[in-house]
MARVOMI-930612 format. One record per residue (C-alpha): residue in one letter; x, y negated, z negated; residue number from 1. Coordinates in nm, 4 decimals. Layout:
MARVOMI-930612
code;px;py;pz;pos
A;X;Y;Z;NUM
...
//
This chain:
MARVOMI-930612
code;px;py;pz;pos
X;0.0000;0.0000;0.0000;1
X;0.2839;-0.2324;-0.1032;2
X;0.4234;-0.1411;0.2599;3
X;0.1155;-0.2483;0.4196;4
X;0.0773;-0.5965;0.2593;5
X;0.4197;-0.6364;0.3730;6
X;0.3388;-0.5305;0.7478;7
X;0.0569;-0.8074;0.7189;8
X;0.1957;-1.0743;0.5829;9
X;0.4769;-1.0770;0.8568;10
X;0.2269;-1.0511;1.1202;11
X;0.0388;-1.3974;0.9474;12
X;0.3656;-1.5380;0.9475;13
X;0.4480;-1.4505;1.3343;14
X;0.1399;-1.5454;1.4751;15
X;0.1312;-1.8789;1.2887;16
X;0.4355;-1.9924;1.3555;17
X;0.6061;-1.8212;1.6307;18
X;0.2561;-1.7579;1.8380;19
X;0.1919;-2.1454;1.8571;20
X;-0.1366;-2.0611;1.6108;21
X;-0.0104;-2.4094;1.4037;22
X;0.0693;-2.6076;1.6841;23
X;-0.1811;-2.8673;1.8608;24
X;-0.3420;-2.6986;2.1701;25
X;-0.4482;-2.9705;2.4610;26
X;-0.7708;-3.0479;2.4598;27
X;-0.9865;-2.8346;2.6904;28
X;-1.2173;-2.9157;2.9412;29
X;-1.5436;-2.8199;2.7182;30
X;-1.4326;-3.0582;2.4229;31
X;-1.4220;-3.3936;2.6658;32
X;-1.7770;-3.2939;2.7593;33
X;-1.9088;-3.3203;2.3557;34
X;-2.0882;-3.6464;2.3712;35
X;-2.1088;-3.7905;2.0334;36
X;-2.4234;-3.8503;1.8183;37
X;-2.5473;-4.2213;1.8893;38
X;-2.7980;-4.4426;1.7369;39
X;-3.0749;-4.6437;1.9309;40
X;-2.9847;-5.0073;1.9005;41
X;-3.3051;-5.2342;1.8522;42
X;-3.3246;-5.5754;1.9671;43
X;-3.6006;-5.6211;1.7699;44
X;-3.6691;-5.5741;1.3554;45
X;-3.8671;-5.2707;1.3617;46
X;-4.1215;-5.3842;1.0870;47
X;-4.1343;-5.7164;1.1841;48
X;-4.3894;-5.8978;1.3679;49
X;-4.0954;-6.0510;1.6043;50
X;-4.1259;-5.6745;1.7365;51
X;-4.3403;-5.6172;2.0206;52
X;-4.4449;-5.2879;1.9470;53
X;-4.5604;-5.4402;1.6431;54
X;-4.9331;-5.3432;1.5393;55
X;-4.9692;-5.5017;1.2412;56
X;-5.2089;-5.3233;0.9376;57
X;-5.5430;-5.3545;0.9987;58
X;-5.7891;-5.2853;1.2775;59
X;-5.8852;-5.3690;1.6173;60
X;-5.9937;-5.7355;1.6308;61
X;-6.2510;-5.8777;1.9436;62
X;-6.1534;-6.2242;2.0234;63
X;-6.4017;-6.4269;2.2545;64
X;-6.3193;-6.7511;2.4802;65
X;-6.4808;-7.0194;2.6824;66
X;-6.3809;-7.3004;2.8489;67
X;-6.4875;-7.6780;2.8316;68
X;-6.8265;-7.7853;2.6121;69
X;-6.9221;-8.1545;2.5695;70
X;-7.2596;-8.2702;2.4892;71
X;-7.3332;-8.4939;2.8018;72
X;-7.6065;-8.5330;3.0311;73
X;-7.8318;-8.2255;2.9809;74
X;-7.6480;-8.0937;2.6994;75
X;-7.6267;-8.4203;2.5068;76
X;-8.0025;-8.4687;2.5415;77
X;-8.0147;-8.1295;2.3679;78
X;-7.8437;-8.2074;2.1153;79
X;-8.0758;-8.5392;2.0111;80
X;-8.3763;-8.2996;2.0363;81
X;-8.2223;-8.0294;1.8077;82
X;-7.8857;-8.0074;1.6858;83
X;-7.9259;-7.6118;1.5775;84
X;-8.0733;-7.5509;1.9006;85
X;-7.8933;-7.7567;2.1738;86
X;-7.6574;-7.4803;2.3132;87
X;-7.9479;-7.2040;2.3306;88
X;-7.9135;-6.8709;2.2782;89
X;-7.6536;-6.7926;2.5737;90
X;-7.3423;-6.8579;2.4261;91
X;-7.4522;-6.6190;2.1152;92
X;-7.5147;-6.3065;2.4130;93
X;-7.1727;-6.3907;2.5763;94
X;-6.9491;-6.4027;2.2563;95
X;-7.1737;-6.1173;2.1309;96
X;-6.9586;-5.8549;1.9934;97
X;-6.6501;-6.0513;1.8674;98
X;-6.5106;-6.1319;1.5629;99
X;-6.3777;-6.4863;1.6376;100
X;-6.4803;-6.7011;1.9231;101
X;-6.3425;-7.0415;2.0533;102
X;-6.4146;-7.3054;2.3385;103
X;-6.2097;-7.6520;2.4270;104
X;-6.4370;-7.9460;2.3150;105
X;-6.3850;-8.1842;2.5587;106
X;-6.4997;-8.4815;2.3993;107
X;-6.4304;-8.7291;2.0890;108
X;-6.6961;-8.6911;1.7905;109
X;-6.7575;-9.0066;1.5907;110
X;-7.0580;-9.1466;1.3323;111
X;-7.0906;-9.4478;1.5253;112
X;-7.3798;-9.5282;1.7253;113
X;-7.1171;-9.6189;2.0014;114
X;-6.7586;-9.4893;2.0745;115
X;-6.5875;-9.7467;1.8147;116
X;-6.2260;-9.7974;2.0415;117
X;-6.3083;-9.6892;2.3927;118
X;-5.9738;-9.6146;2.5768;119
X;-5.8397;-9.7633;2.9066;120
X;-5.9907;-9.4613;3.1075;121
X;-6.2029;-9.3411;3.3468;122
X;-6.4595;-9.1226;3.1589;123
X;-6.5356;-9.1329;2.8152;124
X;-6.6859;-8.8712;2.6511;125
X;-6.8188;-8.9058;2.2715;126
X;-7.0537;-8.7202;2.0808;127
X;-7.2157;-8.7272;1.7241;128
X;-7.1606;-8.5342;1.3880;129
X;-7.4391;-8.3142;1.5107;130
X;-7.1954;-8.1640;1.7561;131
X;-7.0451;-7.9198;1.4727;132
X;-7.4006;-7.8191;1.4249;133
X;-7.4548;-7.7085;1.7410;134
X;-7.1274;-7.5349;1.7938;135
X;-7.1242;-7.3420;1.4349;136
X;-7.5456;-7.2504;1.5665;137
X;-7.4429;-7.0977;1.8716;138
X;-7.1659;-6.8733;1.7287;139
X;-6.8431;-7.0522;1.7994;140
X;-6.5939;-6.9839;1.5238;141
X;-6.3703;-7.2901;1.6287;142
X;-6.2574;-7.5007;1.9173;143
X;-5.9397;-7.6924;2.0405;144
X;-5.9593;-8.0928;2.1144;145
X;-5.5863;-8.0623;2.2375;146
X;-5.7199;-8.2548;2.5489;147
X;-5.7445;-8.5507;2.7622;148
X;-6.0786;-8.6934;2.5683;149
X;-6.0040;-8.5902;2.1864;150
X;-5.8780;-8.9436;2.1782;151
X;-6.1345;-9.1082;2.3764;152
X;-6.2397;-9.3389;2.0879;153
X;-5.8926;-9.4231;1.9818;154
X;-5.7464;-9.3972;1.6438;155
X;-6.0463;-9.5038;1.4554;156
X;-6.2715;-9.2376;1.6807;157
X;-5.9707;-8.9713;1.5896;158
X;-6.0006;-9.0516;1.2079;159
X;-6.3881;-8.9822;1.2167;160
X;-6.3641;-8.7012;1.3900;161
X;-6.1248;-8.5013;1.1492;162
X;-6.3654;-8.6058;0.9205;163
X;-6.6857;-8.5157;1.0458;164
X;-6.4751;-8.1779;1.1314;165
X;-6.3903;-8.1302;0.7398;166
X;-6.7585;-8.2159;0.6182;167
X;-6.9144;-8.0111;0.8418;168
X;-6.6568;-7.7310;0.7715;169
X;-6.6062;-7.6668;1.1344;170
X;-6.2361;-7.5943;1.2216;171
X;-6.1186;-7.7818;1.5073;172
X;-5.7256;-7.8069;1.5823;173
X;-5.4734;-7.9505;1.8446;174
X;-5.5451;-8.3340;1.7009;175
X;-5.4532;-8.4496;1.3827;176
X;-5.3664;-8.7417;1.1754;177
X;-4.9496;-8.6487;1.2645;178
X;-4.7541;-8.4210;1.5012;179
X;-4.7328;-8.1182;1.2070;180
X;-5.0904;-8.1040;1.1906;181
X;-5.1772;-8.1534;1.5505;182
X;-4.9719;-7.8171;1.6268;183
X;-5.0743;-7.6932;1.2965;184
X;-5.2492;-7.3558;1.3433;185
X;-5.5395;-7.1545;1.2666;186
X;-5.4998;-6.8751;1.0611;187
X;-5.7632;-6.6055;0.9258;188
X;-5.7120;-6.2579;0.8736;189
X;-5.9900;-5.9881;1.0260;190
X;-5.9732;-5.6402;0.8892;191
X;-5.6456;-5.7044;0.7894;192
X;-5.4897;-5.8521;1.1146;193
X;-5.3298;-6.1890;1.0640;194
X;-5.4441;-6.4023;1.3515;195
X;-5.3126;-6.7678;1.4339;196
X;-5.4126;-6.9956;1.7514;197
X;-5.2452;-7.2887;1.8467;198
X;-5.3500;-7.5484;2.0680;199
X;-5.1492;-7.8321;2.3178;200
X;-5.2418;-7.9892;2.6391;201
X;-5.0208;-8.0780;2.9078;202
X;-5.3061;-8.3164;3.0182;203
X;-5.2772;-8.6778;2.8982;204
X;-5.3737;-9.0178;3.1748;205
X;-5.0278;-9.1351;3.2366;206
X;-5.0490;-9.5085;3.0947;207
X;-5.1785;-9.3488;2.7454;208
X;-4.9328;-9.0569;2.7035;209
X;-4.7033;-9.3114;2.4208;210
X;-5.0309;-9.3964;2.2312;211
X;-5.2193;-9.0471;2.2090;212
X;-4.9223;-8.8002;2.1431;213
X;-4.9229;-8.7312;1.7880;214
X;-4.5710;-8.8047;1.6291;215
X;-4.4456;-8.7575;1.2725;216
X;-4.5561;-9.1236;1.2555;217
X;-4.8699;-9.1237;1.4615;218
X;-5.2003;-8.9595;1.5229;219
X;-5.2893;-8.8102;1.8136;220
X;-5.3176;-8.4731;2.0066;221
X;-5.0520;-8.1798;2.0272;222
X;-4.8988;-8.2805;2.3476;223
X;-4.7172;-7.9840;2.5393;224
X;-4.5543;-8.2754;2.8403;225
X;-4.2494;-8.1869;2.6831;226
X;-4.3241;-7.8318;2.5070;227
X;-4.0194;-7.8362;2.2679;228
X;-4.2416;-7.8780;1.9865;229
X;-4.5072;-7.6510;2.0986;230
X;-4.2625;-7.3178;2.1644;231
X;-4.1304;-7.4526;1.8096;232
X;-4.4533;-7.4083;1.6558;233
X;-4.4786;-7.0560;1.8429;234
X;-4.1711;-6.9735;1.6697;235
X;-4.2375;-7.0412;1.3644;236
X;-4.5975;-6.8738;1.3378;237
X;-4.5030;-6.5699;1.5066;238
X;-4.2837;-6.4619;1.2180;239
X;-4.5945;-6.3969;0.9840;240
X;-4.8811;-6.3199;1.2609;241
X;-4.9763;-6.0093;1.3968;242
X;-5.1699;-6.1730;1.7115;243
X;-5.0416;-6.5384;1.7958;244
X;-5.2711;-6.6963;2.0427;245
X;-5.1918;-7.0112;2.2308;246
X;-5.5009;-7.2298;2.4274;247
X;-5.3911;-7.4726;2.6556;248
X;-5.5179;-7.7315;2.8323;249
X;-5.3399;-7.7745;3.1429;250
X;-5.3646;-7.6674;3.5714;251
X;-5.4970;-7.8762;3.8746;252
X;-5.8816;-8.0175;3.8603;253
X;-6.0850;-7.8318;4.0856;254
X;-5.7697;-7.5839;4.1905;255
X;-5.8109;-7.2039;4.1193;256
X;-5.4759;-7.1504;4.1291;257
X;-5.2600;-7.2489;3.8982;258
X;-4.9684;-7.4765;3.9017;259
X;-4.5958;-7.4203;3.8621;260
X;-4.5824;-7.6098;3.5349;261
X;-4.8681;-7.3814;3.3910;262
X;-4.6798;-7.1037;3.5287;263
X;-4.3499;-7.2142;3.3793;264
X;-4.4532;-7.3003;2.9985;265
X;-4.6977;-6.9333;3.0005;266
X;-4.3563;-6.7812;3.1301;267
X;-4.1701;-7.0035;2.8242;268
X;-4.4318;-6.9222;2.5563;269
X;-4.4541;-6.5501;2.6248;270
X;-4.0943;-6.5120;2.5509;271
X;-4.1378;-6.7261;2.1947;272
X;-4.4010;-6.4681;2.1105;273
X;-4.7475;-6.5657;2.2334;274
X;-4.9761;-6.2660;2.3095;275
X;-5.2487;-6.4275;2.4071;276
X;-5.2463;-6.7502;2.6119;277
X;-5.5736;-6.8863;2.7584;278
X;-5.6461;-7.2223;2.8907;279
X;-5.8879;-7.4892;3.0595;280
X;-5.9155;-7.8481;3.2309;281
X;-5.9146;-7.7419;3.5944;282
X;-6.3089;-7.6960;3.5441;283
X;-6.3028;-7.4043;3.8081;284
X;-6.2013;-7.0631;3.6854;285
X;-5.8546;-7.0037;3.7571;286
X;-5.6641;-6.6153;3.7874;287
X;-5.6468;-6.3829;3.4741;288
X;-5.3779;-6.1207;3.3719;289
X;-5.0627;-5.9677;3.2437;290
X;-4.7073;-6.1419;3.2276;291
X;-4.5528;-5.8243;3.0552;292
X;-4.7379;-5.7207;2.7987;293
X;-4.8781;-6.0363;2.7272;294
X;-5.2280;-6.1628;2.8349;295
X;-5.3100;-6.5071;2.9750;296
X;-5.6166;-6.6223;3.1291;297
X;-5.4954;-6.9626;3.3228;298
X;-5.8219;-7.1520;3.3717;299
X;-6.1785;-7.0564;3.1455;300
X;-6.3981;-7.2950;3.4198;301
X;-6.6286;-7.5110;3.2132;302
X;-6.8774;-7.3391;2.9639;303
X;-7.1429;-7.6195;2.8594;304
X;-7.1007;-7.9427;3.0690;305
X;-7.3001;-8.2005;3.2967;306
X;-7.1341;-8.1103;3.6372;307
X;-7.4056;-7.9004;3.8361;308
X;-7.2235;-7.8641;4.1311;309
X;-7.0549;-7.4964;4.2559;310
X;-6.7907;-7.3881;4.1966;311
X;-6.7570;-7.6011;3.8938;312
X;-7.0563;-7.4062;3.7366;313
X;-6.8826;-7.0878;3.7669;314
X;-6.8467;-6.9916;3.4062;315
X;-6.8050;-6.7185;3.1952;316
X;-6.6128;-6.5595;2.8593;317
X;-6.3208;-6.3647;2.7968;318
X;-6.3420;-6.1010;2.5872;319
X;-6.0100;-5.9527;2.4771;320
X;-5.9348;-5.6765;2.1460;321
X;-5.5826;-5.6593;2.0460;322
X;-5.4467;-5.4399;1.7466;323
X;-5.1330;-5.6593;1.6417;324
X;-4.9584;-5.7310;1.9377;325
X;-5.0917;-5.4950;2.1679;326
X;-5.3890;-5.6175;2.3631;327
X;-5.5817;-5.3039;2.4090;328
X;-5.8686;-5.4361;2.6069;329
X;-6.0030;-5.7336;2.8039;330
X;-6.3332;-5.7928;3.0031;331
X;-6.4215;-6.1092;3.1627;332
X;-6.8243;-6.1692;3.1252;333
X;-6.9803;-6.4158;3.3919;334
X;-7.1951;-6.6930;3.3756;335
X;-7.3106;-6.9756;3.5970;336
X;-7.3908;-7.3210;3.4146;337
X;-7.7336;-7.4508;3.4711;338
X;-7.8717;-7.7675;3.3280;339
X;-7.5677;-7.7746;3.1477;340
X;-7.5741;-7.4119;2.9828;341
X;-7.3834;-7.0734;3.0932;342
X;-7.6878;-6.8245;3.2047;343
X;-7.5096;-6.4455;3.2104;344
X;-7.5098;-6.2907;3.4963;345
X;-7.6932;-5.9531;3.5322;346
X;-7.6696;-5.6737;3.8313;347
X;-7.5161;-5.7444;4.2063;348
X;-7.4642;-6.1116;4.1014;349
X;-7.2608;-6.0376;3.7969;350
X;-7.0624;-5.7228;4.0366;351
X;-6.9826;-5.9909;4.2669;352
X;-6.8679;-6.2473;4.0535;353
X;-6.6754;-6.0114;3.8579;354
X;-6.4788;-5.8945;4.1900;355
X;-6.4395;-6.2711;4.2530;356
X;-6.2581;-6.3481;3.9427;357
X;-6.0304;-6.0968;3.9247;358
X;-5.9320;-6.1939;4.3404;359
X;-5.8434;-6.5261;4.1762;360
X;-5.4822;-6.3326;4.0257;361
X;-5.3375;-6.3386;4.3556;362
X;-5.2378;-6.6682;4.3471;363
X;-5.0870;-6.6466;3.9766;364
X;-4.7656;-6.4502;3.8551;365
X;-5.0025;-6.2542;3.6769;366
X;-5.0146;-5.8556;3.6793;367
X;-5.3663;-5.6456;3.6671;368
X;-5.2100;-5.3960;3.4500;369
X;-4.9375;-5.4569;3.1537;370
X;-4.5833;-5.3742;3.1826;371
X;-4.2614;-5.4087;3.0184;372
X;-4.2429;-5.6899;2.7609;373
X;-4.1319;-6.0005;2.8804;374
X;-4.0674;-6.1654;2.5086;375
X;-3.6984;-6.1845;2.4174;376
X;-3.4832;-6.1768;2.1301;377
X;-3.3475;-6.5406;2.1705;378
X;-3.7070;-6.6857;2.3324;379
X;-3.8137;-6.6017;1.9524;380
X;-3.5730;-6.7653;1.7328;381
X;-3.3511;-7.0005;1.9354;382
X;-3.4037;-7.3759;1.9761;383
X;-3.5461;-7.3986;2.3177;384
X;-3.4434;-7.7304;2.4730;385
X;-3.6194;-7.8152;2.8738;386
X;-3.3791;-7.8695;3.1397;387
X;-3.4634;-8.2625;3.2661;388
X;-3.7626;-8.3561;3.4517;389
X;-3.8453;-8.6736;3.6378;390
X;-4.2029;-8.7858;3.6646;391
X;-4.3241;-9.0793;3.8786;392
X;-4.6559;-9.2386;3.8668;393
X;-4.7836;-9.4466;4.1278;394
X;-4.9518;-9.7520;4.0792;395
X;-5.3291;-9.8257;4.0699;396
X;-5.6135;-10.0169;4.1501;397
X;-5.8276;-10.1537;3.9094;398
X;-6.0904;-9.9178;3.7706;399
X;-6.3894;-9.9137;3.5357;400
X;-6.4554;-9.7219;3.2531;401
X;-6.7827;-9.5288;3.2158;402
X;-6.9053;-9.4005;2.8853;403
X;-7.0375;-9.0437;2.8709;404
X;-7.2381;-8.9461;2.4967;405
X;-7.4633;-8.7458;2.4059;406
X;-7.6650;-8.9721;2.1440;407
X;-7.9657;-9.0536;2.3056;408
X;-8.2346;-8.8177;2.4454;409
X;-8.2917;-9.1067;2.6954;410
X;-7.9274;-9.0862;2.7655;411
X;-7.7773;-9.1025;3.1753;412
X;-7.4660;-9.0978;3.3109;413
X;-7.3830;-9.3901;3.5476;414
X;-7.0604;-9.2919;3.7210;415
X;-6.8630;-9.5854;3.8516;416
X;-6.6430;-9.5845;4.1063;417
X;-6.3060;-9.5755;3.9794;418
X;-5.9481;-9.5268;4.1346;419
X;-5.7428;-9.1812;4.1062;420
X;-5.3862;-9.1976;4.0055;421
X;-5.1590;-9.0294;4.1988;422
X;-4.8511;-8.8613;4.0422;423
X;-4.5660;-8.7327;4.2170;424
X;-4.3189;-8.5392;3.9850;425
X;-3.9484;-8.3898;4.0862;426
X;-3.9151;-8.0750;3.7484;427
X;-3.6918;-7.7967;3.6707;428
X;-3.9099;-7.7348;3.3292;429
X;-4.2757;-7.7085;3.2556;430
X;-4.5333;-7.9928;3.1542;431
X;-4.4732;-8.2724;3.3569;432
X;-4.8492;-8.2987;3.4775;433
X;-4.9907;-8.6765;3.3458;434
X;-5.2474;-8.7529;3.5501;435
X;-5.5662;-8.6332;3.5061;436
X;-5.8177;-8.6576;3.8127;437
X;-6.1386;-8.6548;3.5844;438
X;-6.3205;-8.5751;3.8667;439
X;-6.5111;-8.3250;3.6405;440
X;-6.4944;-8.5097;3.3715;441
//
């Protein structure tokens, strides 16, 4: 036995160390083909809103839109006969179903029996109290006066109208008594989804954009000409929303496509972290769809307004259910206005406009279907700063103003005749558009 282990151990020795069994061996061809366990980088905090895939805790929340309500003409009469009353029952059967609904109101709301500091304008819209009324009576959850009439009645008209707002606890936002609470947001939570809407316009008549853009030092709307502030406010919101939602007033009067500059701030506020981005002023309906994952609906057409004439009635709501920051859903319900009111639309008429609206996306850089998000990394915490623009405005004739309110059940609109400006602008960023037509209104 003591022979044996001998035997052994000498064999050990020999294969160790004279075999090459200690020595390094070159690598072979089946070790360079090991690929290594990696990790997949995120460029995105998993449990963060910032996160696209993000779905937040609670439910599935409905969120309803229309477009432009004022309380002119047919509307505004209305409203003198019955404030609880003066949007009928329509609005209630095309929001039906949703958990929040909004609409732009296109007009200034004072307690005066006359618009206390008209503006050097065209049209002037202006409303009473009782507009609240009518807007909390026919369902609407809140609306937007991020526009070029929320200022109609000047500073004094502004002040009233917060007011009136507060004491008829009727949430309006996108004007305000400074720039942080023009762009301030909405925010309610629905089965447990976090929601906030912000408003802008990129709409303001060129010889009042210095007097109605809300600074840290003046009242005024949220203006999105230069849309620093309003990506800013996107920012900032998106970091503790599960659904941030973004209504704009912007495009072309009486053009169903949109514009580059709509095109160029949707593109900018998708990658800050909007979701949702819906908008109005063009008074026709403009094209609906994806940009990534995000939705945007470009032009809402107007929803309860004076002008009877096609395609300007062409109305409708969009309908869209998100779960955090997926949008799951969206439907487009149509409507054509008559005496002032969106009627649905029912059978081959509501087929046909249906088909008709969604044609409208092939003039947009909008998708039908969602793909890859488009947000980025940097779009949601970086200072965004737009490249230069330069915007010239041609001068104008003289013009008169016409009043438009809805206090009177005797009440008419005399239209004078009044100049357009014309506005020809050179941009490499969004929101250079100053110049409202008001051809519409």
């Amino acid at each position: 036995m003591a022979t044996g282990t001998v035997v052994f151990l000498v064999l050990v020795v020999y294969f160790v160390f004279i075999g090459g069994g200690g020595g390094k061996k070159p690598p072979t061809a089946q070790s360079h083909s090991t690929t290594p366990t990696t990790q997949k980088v995120l460029p995105f905090p998993e449990h963060s809103p910032l996160n696209p895939d993000w779905k937040g805790d609670g439910k599935a929340v409905t969120l309803a839109f229309g477009g432009d309500v004022h309380f002119a003409g047919d509307v505004g009469s209305r409203l003198t006969a019955d404030p609880v009353t003066a949007l009928g029952d329509t609005i209630n059967q095309l929001f039906d179903g949703s958990d929040l609904s909004m609409v732009n109101l296109e007009t200034a709301v004072t307690d005066n029996a006359v618009c206390p500091e008209p503006a050097s304008k065209p049209y002037i819209f202006d409303a009473p109290a009782t507009a609240f009324t009518a807007l909390k009576s026919a369902s609407v959850s809140l609306a937007t006066q991020a526009n070029d009439h929320g200022v109609d009645c000047g500073n004094e008209g502004l002040s009233q109208d917060l007011t009136l707002a507060s004491q008829a606890k009727f949430p309006i936002i996108g004007l305000g008594k400074n720039a942080s609470a023009a762009f301030a947001p909405y925010r309610i939570t629905i089965d447990g989804q976090r929601i906030a809407i912000i408003s802008a316009t990129q709409i303001i008549a060129a010889n009042l954009v210095s007097t109605w853009t809300a600074t840290n030092s003046q009242s005024g709307v949220a203006s999105a000409i230069d849309p620093s502030q309003l990506i800013a406010e996107v920012q900032k919101v998106r970091k503790r929303a599960d659904t941030v939602i973004v209504y704009m007033h912007w495009g072309t009067e009486t053009d169903t496509c949109a514009n580059t500059d709509q095109e160029t701030l949707a593109t900018e506020l998708v990658k800050a972290g909007a979701d949702i981005i819906v908008g109005s002023n063009a008074h026709v309906l403009q094209g609906a769809g994806y940009l990534g994952d995000a939705y945007i609906d470009y032009g809402l057409g107007n929803f309860a307004f004076y002008d009877d004439t096609a395609p300007e009635t062409d109305s409708g709501a969009l309908l869209v259910t998100v779960e955090g920051r997926q949008v799951l859903t969206t439907s487009f319900r149509p409507a054509t206005d008559l005496a002032g009111l969106p009627q649905p639309l029912a059978g081959a008429p509501e087929e046909e406009a249906i088909q008709g609206w969604g044609e409208l996306r092939s003039c947009t850089n909008l998708a039908e279907t969602p793909s890859a998000s488009q947000t980025t990394e940097a779009g949601e915490t970086e200072h965004f700063t737009p490249p230069p623009t330069t915007t010239t405005t041609a001068a104008t004739s003289t013009t008169t103003t016409t009043s438009v309110t809805g206090t009177s059940s005797n009440d008419t609109t005399t239209t004078t005749t009044a100049a357009k400006k014309t506005t020809t602008t050179t941009t490499a960023a969004a929101a250079t558009t100053t110049a409202p037509t008001d051809n519409a209104g």
